[in-house]
C-alpha positions in Angstrom: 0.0 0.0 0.0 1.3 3.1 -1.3 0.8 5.6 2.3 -0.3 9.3 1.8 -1.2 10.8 5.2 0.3 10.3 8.5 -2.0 11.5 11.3 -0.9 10.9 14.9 -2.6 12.0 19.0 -0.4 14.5 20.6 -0.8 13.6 24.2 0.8 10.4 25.3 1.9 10.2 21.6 3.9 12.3 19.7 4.4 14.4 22.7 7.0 13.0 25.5 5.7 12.8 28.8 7.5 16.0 29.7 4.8 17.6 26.7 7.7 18.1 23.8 8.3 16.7 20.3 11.8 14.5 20.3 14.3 16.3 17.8 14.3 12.9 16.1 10.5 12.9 15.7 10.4 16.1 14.6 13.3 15.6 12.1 11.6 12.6 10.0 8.2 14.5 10.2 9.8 17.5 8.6 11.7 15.4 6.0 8.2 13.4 5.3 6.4 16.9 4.8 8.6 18.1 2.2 8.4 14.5 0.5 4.7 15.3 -0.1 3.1 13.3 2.7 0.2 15.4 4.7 0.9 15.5 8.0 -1.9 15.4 10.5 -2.5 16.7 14.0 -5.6 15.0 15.5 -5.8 16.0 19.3 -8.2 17.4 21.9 -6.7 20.2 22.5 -7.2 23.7 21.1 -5.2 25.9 18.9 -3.7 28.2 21.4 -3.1 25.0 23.8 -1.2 22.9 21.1 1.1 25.9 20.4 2.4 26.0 23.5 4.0 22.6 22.6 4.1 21.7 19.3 5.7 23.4 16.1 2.6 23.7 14.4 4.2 24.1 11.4 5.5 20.5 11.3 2.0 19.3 10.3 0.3 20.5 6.8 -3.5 20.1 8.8 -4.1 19.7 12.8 -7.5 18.4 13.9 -8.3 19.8 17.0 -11.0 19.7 19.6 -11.6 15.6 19.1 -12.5 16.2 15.1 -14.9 19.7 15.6 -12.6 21.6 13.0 -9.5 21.3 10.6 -7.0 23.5 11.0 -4.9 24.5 7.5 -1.2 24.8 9.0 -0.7 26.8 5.5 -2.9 29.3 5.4 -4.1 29.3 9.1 -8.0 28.9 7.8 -10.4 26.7 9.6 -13.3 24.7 9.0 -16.0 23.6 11.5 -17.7 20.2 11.1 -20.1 21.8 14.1 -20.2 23.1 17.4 -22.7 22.7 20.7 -25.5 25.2 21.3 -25.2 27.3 24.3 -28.9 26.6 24.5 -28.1 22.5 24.8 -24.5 23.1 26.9 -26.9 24.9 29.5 -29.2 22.6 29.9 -26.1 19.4 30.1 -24.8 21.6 32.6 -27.9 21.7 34.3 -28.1 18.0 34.7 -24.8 17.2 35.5 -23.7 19.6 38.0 -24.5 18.1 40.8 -22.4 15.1 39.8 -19.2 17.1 38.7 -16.3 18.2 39.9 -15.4 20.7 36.8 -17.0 21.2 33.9 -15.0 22.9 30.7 -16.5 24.0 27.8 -14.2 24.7 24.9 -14.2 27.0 21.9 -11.1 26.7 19.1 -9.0 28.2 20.9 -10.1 28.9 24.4 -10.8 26.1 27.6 -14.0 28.3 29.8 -13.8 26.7 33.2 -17.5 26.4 35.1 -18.0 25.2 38.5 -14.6 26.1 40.0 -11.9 28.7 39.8 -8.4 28.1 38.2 -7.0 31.7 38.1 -5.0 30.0 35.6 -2.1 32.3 34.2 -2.3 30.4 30.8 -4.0 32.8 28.3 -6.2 30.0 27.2 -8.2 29.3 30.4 -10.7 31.2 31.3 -12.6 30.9 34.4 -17.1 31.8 33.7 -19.7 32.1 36.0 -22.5 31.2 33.7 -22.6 29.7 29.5 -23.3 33.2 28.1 -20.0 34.5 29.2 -19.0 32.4 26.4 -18.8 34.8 23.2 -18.1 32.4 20.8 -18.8 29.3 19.3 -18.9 26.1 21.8 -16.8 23.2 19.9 -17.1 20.7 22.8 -17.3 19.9 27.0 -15.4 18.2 29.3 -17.4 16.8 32.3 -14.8 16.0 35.0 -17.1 13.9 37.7 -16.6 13.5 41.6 -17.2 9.3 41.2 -14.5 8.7 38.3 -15.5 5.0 38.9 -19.6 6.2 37.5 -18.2 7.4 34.1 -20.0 4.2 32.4 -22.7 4.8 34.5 -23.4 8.6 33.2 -22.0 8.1 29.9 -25.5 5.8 29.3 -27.3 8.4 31.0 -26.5 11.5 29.0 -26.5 9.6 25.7 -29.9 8.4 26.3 -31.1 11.9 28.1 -29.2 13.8 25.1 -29.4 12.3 22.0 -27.9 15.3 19.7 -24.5 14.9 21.0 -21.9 12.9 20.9 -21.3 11.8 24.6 -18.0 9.3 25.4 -15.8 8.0 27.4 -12.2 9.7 27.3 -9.0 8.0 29.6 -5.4 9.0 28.5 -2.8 6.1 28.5 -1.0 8.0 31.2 -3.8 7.7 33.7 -6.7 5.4 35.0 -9.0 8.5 35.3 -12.0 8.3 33.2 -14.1 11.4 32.4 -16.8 12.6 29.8 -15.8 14.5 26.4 -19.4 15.6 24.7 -18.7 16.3 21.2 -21.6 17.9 18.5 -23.6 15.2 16.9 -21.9 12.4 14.5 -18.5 14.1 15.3 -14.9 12.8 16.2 -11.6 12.5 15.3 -12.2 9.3 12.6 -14.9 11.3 10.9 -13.0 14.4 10.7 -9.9 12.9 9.7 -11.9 10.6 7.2 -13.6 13.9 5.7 -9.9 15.2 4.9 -8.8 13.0 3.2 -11.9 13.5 1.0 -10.9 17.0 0.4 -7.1 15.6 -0.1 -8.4 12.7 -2.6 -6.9 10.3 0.2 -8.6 7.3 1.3 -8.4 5.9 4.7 -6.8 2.7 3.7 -4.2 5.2 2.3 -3.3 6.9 6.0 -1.7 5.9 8.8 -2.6 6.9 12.1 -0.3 6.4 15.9 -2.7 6.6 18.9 -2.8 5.6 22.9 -5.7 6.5 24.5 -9.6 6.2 23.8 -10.6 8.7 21.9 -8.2 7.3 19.1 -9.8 3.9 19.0 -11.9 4.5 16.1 -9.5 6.3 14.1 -7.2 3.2 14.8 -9.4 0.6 13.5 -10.4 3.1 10.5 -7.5 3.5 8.4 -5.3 1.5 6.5 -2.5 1.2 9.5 -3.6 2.3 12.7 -0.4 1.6 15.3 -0.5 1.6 19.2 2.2 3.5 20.9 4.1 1.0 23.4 2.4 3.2 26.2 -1.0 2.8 24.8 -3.8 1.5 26.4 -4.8 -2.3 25.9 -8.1 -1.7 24.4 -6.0 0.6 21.2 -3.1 -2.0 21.3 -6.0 -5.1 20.8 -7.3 -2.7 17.7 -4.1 -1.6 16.1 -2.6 -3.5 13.0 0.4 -2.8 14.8 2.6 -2.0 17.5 5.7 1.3 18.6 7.9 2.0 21.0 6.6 4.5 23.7 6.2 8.4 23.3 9.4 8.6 25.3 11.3 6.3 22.7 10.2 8.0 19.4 8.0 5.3 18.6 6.3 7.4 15.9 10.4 8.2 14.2 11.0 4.5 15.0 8.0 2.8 12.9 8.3 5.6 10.1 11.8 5.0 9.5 11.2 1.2 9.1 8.0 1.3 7.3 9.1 4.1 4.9 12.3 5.3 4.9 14.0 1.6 4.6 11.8 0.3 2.2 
């Protein structure tokens, strides 16, 4: 199979667990780039919170926010697949806040903390009193809940009470904490990256895609060669056609190499 896009998770993937991209990661990315391959971001994070770690420009599109937009490294434009109501966030709020510990809602670019009070001195967290401090669009929420253990429990409960989003389960490879990522209808990081590559003339089987944590599980059994980190999660590694070193051991350089480079 003749590969056209690499797409990778940031967290617990091509970041280290210190939150940096390994020169050597970084290096073949950048030589893979200019070859012609489109290189793909797909992470939860927003805009203004992956630039504080990554060199955006090693990537030709990042999909942020769990699949709610594509970002064009190029020309910095961006394309919404949707976004959350502040109608419908207010009335998820309403139900869950008794069961929460935080609650985030999330634009592009900003995370608005509800419920509790970071006084964060990063520029993207903001702490809100109520949804209509929010000015802009809502891309997605974060339900952080005080029984981590009950995540399966309310993850039922809001899909059946809330049947216009796209309620699941989110863990990171780096922790057992489970919490609840609620996404606009339909959307995620598979069907986002899978509408790219429609735009690009790529298919799926045509990508490759590294992952460790939940919300890359779809995208991992999607493509043409999805690949568990060595740090991923057992439920990715079961899915994955195959198998890296850890984040900290440039699995991503290390399987690229072989599979493309030494051909």
């Amino acid at each position: 199979m003749k590969y056209k896009l690499i797409a990778m998770d940031l967290d617990g993937t091509l970041l280290t667990d210190d939150k940096k991209v390994s020169p050597k990661t970084e290096k073949i990315l950048r030589k893979l780039k200019k070859e012609g391959y489109k290189i793909v971001g797909a992470t939860a994070r927003t805009i203004e919170s992956l630039e504080c770690v990554v060199p955006i420009d090693i990537f030709t599109h990042v999909i942020i926010n769990n699949g709610v937009s594509i970002y064009k490294v190029d020309n910095q434009e961006e394309e919404w697949m949707g976004y959350i109501s502040k109608e419908e966030a207010s009335e998820i709020i309403k139900e869950v806040e008794k069961v929460s510990a935080q609650i985030d809602l999330i634009s592009d670019r900003k995370y608005y903390t509800y419920k509790i009070k970071k006084n964060s001195s990063l520029p993207f967290i903001v702490d809100i009193d109520k949804v209509e401090d929010i000015k802009e669009k809502i891309a997605r929420m974060n339900i952080f809940l005080k029984e981590e253990k009950k995540a399966k429990t309310y993850h039922r409960w809001i899909v059946k009470r809330f049947p216009k989003v796209n309620c699941f389960i989110m863990q990171d490879s780096s922790d057992e904490k489970q919490w609840l990522i609620i996404n606009p209808q339909n959307i995620n990081k598979a069907h986002t990256l899978e509408k790219l590559g429609e735009e690009l003339g790529i298919t799926t089987k045509e990508m490759i895609f590294f992952g460790d944590g939940l919300n890359d599980l779809e995208v991992i059994e999607r493509v043409g060669l999805g690949v568990a980190m060595g740090n991923a999660l057992p439920e990715v590694k079961k899915k994955a056609k195959a198998i890296t070193t850890s984040n900290n051991e440039d699995g991503i350089e290390q399987f690229l190499v072989n599979k493309l480079i030494r051909k």
